[in-house]
C-alpha positions in Angstrom: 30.0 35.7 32.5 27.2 33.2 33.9 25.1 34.7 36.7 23.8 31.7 37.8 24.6 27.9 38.8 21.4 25.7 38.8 21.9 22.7 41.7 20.7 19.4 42.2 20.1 18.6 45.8 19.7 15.6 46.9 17.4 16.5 50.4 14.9 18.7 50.9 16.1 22.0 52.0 12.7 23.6 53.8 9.1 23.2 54.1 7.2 25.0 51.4 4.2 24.5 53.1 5.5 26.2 56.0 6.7 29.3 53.8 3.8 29.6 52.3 1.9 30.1 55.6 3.1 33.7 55.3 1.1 34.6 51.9 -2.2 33.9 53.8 -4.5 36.8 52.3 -2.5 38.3 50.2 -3.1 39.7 46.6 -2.1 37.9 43.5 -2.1 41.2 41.1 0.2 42.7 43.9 4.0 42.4 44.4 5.1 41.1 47.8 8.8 40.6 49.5 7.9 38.4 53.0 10.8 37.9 55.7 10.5 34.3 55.9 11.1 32.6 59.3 14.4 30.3 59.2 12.9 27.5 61.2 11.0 26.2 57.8 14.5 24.9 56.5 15.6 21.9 57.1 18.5 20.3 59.6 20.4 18.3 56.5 20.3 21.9 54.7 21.5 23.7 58.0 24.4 21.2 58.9 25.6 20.9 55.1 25.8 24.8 55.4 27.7 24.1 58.4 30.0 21.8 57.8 31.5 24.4 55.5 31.9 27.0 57.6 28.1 29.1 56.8 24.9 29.7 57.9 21.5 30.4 56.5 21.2 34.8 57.6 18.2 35.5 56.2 15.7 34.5 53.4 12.7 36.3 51.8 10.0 35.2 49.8 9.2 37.4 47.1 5.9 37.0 44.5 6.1 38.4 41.4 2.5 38.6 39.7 1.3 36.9 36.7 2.2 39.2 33.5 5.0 41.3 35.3 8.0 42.5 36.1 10.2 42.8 39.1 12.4 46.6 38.2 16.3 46.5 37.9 17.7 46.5 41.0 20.9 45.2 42.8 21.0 44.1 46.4 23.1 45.9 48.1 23.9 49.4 48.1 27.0 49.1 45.7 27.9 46.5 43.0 29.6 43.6 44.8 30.0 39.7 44.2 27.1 38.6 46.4 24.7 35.7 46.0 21.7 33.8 46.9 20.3 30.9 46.6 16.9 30.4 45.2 14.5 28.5 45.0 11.3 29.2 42.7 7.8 27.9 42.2 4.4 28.7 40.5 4.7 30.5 36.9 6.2 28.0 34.3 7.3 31.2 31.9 9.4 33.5 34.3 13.2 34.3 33.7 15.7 36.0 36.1 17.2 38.2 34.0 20.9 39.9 34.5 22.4 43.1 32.9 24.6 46.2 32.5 24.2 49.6 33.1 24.0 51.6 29.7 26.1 54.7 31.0 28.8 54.6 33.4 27.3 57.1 35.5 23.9 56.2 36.4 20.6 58.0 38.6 20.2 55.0 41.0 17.3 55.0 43.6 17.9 53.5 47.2 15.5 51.5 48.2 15.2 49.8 51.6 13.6 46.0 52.1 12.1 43.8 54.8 15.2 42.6 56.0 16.6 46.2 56.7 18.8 46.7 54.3 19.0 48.3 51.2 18.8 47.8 47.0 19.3 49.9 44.5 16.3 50.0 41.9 17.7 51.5 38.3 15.4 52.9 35.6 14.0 50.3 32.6 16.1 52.6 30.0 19.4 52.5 31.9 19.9 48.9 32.1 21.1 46.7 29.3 20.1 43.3 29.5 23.2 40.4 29.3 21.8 37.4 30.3 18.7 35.4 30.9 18.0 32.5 32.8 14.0 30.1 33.8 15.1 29.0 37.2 13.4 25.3 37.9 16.2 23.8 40.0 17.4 25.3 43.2 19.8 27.9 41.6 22.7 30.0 42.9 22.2 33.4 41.5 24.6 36.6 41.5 22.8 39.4 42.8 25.3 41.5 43.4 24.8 43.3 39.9 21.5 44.9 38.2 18.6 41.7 38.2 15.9 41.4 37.5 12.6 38.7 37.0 10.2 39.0 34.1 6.9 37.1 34.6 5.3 35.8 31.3 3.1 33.6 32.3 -0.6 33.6 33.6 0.7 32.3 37.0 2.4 34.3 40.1 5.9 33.5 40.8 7.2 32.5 44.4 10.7 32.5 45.1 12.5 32.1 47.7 15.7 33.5 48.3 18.1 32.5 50.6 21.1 35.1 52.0 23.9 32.6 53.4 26.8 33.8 55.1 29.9 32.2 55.2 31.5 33.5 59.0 30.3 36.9 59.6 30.6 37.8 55.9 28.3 37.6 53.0 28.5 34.3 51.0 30.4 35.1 47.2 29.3 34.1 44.3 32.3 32.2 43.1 32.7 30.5 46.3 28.8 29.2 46.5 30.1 27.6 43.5 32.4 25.9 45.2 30.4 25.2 48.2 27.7 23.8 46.4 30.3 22.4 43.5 29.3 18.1 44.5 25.4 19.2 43.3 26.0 21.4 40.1 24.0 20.3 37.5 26.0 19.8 34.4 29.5 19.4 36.4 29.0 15.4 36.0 
């Protein structure tokens, strides 16, 4: 299965220079998840989500340092079909990496985020890794099974990560596709 679906865009979707207000001080050796303020995207991204029904529900910005790893984790507190849809600068030699748990039964630690709600973080060991993907497009990823973003370069990583909702529901994976299905690269 592909976990991802890079996009081409034709308009700008926010203002990176207004996301990146939020990093002001911080540490590059340290790892950071930012709720991001949804005024910094734009109105052709906001009324193209409309016109289908969704809406932009919340987005964070998350920094992975130079040389590391984000753990295993899943964003939500059970496996489900969710998505996102990111959008990733800085390091050149980062992939977003996707993967199965080794035993069916599994110690999984809960773990809540900025946005109050929940992920569950898995151990290194009890994860197999299935797929791997270097996001440099804006990119619908699946995130509703164990991710994860390995860092290699010299350079931080910024992404972020968009949580649309389509009604009062969480956006699918399968149906971003078919939301976003006029920009997917490689569909032409």
């Amino acid at each position: 299965m592909k976990f991802y679906q890079p996009l081409d865009i034709p308009f700008e979707c926010f203002n990176k220079d207004s996301v990146m207000q939020i990093t002001e001080n911080f540490d590059p050796l340290k790892f950071y998840i930012w709720k991001v303020d949804l005024s910094v995207f734009s109105d052709e991204l906001n009324t193209f989500l409309e016109s289908a029904g969704c809406k932009i529900f919340y987005s964070e910005l998350f920094h992975t340092p130079a040389g590391r790893n984000l753990v295993w984790h899943i964003d939500t507190d059970t496996p489900s079909e969710i998505m996102r849809l990111n959008f990733v600068w800085g390091s050149r030699k980062h992939f977003m990496q996707w993967g199965t748990p080794v035993k069916k039964q599994y110690d999984p630690n809960v773990f809540p985020t900025v946005t109050g709600t929940v992920s569950i973080n898995f151990k290194e060991h009890e994860i197999k890794t299935v797929e791997s993907y270097c996001i440099n497009s804006p990119t619908i990823v699946h995130v509703g099974v164990p991710h994860r973003v390995v860092n290699y370069d010299n350079a931080s990583r910024f992404c972020l990560s968009v949580n649309i909702h389509a009604g009062d529901e969480k956006l699918m994976f399968n149906r971003a596709k078919e939301l976003f299905s006029e920009y997917m690269l490689g569909s032409k």
